[in-house]
C-alpha positions as CSV (number, residue, x, y, z in Angstrom):
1,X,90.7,118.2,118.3
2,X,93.0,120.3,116.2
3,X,92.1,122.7,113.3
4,X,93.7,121.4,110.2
5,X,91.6,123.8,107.5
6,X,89.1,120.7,106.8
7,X,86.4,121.4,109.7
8,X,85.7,123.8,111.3
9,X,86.2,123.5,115.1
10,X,84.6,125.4,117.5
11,X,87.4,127.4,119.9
12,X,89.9,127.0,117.3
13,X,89.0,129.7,114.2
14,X,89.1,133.0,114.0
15,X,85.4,134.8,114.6
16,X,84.9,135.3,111.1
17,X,85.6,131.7,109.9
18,X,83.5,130.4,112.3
19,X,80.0,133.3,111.6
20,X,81.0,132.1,107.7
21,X,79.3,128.7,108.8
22,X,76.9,129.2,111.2
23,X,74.9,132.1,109.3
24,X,74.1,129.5,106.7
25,X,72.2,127.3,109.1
26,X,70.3,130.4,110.2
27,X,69.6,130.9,106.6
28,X,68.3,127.3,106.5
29,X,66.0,127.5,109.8
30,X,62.8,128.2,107.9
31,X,63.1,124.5,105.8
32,X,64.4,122.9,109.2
33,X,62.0,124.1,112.0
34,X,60.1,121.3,113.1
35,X,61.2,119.3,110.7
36,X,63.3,116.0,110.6
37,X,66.4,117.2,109.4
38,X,69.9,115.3,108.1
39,X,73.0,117.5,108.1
40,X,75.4,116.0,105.3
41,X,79.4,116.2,106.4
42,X,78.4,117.7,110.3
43,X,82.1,117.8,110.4
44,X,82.5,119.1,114.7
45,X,78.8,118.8,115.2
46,X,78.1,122.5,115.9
47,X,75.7,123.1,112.9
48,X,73.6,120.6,113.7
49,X,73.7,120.7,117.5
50,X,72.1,124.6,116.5
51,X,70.0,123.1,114.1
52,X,68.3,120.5,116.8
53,X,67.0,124.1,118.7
54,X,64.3,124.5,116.3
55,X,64.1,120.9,114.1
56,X,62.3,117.9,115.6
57,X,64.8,115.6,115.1
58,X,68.1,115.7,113.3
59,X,70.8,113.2,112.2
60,X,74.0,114.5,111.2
61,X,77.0,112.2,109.4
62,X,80.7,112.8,108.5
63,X,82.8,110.4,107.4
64,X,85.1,111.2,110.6
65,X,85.2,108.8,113.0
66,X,87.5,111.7,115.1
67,X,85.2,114.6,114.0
68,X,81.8,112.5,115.0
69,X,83.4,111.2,118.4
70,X,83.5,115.0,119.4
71,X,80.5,115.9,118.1
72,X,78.7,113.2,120.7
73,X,80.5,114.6,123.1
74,X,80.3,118.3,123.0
75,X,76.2,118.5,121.9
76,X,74.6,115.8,123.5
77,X,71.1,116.7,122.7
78,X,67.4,114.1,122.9
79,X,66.7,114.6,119.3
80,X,70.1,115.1,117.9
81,X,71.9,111.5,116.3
82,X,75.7,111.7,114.9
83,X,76.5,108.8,112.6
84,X,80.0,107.6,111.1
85,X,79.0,107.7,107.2
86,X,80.4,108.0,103.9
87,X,77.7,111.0,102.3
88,X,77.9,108.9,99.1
89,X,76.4,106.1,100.4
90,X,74.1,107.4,103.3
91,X,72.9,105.0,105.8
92,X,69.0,106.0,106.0
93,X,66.1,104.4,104.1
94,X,64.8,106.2,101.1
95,X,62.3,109.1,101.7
96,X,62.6,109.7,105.5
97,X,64.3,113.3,105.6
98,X,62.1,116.6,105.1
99,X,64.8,119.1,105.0
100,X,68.3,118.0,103.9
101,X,71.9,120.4,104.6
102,X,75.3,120.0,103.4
103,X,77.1,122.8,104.1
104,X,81.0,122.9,102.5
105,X,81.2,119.3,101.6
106,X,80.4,118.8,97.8
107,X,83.7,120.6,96.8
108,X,85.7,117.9,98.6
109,X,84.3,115.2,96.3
110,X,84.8,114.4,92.8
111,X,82.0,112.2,92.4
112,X,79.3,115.1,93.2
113,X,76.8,113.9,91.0
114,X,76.5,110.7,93.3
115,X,76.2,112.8,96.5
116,X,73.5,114.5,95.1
117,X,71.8,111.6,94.1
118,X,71.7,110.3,97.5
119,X,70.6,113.1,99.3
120,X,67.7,113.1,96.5
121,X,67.0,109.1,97.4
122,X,66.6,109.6,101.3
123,X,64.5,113.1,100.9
124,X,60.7,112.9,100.8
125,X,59.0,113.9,97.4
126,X,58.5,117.4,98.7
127,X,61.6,117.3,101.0
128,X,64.5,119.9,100.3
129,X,68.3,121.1,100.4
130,X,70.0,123.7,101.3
131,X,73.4,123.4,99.9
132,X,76.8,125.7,99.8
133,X,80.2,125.5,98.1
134,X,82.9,128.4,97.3
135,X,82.6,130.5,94.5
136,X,85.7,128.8,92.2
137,X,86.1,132.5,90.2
138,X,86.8,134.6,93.7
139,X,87.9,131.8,95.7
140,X,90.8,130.0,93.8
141,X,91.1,132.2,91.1
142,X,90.9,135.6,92.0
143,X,92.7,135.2,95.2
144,X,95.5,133.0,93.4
145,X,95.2,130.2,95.8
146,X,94.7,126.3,96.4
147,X,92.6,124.8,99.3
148,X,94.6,121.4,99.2
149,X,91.2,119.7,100.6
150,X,89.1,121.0,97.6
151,X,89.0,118.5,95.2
152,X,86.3,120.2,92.4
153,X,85.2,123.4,92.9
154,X,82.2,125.6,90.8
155,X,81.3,128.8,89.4
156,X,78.0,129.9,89.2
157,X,77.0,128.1,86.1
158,X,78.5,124.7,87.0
159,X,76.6,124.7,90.3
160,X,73.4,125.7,88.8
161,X,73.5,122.8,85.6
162,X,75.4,120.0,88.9
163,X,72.2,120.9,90.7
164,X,69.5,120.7,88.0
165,X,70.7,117.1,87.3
166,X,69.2,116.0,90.1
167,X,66.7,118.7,91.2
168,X,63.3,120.1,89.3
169,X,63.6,123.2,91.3
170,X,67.0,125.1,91.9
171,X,67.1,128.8,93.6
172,X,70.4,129.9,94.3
173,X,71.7,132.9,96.8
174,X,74.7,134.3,97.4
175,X,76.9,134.3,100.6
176,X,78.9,137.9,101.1
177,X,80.9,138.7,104.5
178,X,80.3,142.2,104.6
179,X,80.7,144.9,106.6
180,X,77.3,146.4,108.1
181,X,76.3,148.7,110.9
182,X,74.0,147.9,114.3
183,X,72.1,150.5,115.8
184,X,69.6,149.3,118.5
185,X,69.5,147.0,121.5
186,X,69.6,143.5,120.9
187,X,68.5,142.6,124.8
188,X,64.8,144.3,123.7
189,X,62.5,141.5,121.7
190,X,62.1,144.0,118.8
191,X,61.7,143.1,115.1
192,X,65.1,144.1,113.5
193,X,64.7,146.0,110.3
194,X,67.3,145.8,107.3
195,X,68.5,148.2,105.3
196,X,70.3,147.4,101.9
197,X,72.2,149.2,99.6
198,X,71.0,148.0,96.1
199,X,73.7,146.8,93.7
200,X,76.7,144.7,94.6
201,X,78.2,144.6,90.8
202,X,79.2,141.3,89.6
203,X,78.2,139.0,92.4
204,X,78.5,135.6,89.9
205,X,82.2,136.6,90.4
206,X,82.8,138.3,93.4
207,X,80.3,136.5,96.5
208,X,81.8,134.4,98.3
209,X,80.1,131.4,98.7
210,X,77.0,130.1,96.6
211,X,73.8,128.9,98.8
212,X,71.2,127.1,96.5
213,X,67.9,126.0,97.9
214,X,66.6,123.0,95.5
215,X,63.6,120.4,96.1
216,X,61.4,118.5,93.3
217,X,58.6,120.2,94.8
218,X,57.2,123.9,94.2
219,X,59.6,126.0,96.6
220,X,57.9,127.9,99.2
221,X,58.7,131.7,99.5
222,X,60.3,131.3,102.6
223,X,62.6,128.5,101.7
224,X,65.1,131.0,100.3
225,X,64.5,133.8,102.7
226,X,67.5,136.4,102.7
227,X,69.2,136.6,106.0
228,X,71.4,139.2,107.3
229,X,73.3,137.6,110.1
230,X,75.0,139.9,112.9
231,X,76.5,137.5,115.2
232,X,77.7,138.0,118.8
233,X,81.0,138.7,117.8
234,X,80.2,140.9,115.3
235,X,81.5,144.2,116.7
236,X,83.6,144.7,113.8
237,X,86.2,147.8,115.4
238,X,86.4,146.3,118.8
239,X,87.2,143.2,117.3
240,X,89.8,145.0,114.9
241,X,91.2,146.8,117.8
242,X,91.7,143.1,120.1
243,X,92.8,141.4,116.5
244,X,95.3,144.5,116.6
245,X,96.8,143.9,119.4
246,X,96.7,140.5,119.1
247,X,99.1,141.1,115.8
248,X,101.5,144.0,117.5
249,X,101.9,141.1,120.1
250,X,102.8,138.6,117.4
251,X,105.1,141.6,115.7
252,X,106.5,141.9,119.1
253,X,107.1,138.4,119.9
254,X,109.0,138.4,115.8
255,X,111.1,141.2,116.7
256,X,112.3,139.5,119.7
257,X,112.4,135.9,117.6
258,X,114.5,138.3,114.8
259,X,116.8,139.7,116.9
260,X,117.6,136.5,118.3
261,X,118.0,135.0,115.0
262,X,120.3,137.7,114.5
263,X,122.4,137.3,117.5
264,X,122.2,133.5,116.3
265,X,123.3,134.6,112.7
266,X,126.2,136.8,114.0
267,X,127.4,133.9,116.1
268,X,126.8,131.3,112.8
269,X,128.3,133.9,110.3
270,X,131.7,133.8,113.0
271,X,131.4,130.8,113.2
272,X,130.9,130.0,109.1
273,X,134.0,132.7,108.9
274,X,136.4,130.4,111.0
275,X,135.3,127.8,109.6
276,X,135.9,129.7,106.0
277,X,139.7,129.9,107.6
278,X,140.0,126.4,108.4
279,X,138.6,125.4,105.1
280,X,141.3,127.7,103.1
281,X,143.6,126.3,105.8
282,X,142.7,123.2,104.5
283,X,142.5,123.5,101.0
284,X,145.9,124.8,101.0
285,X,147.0,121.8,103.1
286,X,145.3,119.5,100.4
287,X,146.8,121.4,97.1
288,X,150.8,121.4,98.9
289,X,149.5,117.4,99.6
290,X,148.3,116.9,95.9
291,X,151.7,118.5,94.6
292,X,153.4,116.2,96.6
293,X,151.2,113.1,95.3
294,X,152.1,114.5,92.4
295,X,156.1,114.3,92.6
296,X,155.6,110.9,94.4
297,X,153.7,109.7,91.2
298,X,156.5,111.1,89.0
299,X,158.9,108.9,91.5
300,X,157.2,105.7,91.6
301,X,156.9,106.1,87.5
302,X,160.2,106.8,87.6
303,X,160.7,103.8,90.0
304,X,158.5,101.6,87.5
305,X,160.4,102.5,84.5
306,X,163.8,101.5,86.4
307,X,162.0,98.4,87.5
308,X,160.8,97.6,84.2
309,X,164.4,97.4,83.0
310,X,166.0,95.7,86.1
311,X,163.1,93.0,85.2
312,X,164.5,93.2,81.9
313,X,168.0,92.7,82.8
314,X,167.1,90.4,85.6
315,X,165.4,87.8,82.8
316,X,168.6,88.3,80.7
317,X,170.6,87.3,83.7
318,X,168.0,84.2,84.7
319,X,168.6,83.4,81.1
320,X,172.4,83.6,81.4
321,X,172.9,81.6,84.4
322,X,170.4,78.7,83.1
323,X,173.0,78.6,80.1
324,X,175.2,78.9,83.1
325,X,174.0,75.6,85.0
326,X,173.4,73.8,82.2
327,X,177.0,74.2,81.0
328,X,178.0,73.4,84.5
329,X,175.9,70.5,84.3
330,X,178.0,69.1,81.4
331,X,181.1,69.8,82.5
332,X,180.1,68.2,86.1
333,X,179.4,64.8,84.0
334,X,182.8,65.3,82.3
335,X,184.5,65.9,85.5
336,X,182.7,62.5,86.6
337,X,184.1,61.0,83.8
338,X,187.3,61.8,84.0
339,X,187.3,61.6,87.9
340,X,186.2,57.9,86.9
341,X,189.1,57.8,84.4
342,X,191.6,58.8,86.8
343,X,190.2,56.3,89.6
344,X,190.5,53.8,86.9
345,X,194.2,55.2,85.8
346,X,195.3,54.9,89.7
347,X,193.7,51.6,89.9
348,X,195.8,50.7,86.9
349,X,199.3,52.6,88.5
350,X,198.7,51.2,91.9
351,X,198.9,47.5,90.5
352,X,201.5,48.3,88.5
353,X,203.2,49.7,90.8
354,X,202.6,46.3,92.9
355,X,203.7,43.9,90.2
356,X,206.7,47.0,90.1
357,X,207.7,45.9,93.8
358,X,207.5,42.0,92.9
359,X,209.8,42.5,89.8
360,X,211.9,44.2,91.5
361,X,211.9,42.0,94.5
362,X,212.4,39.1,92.2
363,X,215.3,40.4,90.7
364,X,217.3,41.7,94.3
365,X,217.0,38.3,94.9
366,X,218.5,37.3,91.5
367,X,221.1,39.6,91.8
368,X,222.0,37.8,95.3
369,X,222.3,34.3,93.6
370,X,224.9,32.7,93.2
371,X,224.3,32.1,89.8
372,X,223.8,35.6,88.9
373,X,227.2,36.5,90.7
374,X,228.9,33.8,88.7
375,X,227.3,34.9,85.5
376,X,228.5,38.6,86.3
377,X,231.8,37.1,86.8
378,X,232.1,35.1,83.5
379,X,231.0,38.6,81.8
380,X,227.3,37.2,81.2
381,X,225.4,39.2,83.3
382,X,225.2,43.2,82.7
383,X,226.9,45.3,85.5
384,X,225.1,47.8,87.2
């Protein structure tokens, strides 16, 4: 299962991260120790798989069906139950938990009052909860930043008045990750003795995390017991030292990721310089090409124009020779006319010229009478 900043998951945080959220479970051990216990929003299931050391029976829910699945199967445990549940709407009968935890969970919900509510519904009259959120002032504000999964954070006062609407009895304590110093032996079974420095300034502003113990019932004076957690991992220089090498490593493996940016740059900035040639190459290419669009535009214009007036004189011309053919026209049906006139004219000269032959004919053959001779003769014909 992969961190994503919403749960916690064991192997995958940084030490601190991961002490954060397990020293409030030891702060809650003295309401949960041999008590039946429900662990609101288990998220990965470690909280409540330590929890089930000292409680006699605990259920924890999430409304991950991922972050439940690994839960089962990293802490199977007799007394230990993981259930798939929204925390608005828990699935338990009223008044069967004695101690109640949700740890982180209420600023991820807008509807807080209704969370609260239903934690009240399933505790028993004197049953109580232990319950943390971030400090809104230091943890958003002060620090200038967002946690995208925090959907309505707190300060002090709007935890204390969100709690009291649903709980008689409200104690809160405040969560710091400090630095402190060990002297002893933690493999001897001696009572460990704390020393504190009295003060701390403004901790309304500047703690961390609020932890607020609240029950309708009279709080016992051990429910809100101040705990100073040293965890396991709590050598603070040796683990500065390893989380310093750790980041000379990572500066390391960045100088090596720079310098072959670098070597990547210098080849890109080459490259973007040859290309920076081509593209003035080009550019020059395109301006000689739009000059020369250019002229041709001024030619085909040109062209246009000399168009326009050849269409001009073109329609003048269509407009001549239809004069043209009709005039042609007429003087094709005069021609046809007088083409018919002459046919008629020859008809006419070709008989004439027929009854020509015949008269002519007839008067040989006068002339070749005897008659006609005589009459000659007697001066009574003409002579020729």
């Amino acid at each position: 299962m992969e961190f994503t900043g919403e749960r916690v998951v064991p192997g995958k945080v940084e030490p601190d991260l991961w002490n954060e959220h397990l020293s409030r479970y030891y702060f809650a051990r003295p309401v949960a120790e041999g008590r039946r216990v429900l662990d609101v929003g288990c998220g990965t299931g470690y909280g409540a798989a330590w929890v089930a050391r000292w409680a006699n029976k605990v259920v924890a829910l999430d409304l991950s069906m991922e972050s439940v699945a690994f839960a089962k199967k990293n802490y199977p445990a007799q007394n230990l139950e993981f259930l798939v549940s929204d925390c608005r709407k828990i699935a338990l009968a009223p008044q069967t938990v004695d101690t109640a935890l949700c740890f982180e969970v209420i600023e991820h919900l807008a509807e807080q009052e209704a969370l609260l509510e239903e934690i009240k519904r399933v505790l028993r009259p004197e049953g109580v909860l232990v319950i943390s959120t971030p400090n809104r002032i230091y943890y958003t504000e002060e620090r200038n930043e967002r946690n995208p999964f925090h959907v309505r954070e707190c300060d002090i006062d709007q935890f204390r008045t969100l709690l009291q609407g649903s709980f008689a009895n409200v104690e809160l304590a405040f969560q710091n990750h400090v630095a402190s110093l060990y002297i002893g032996d933690p493999r001897q079974a001696r009572p460990l003795r704390a020393e504190m420095e009295r003060g701390g300034g403004d901790l309304e502003r500047t703690a961390h995390y609020f932890v607020a113990v609240c029950s309708n019932a009279p709080l016992a004076s051990r429910s809100a017991e101040p705990i100073i957690y040293l965890p396991a991992s709590g050598n603070l220089l040796r683990e500065r030292d390893q989380q310093i090498k750790i980041l000379e490593e990572r500066i390391r493996t960045l100088d090596r990721k720079i310098l072959e940016q670098q070597r990547e740059y210098d080849s890109q900035s080459r490259w973007c310089l040859q290309l920076g040639q081509q593209m003035q190459e080009r550019m020059e290419w395109a301006q000689r090409l739009e000059a020369r669009i250019q002229e041709l535009d001024a030619r085909i214009e040109e062209l246009q124009h000399q168009h326009r007036g050849l269409e001009e004189e073109l329609q003048k011309r269509a407009e001549w020779a239809k004069g043209l053919n009709l005039e042609v026209a007429e003087r094709a049906q005069r021609l046809t006319q007088l083409q018919a006139e002459f046919d008629e004219r020859t008809a006419w000269a070709l008989q004439l010229n027929e009854e020509l032959k015949v008269s002519r004919g007839k008067l040989e053959r006068i002339k070749q009478s005897k008659l006609f001779q005589i009459s000659r003769a007697l001066g009574l014909a003409p002579k020729e």
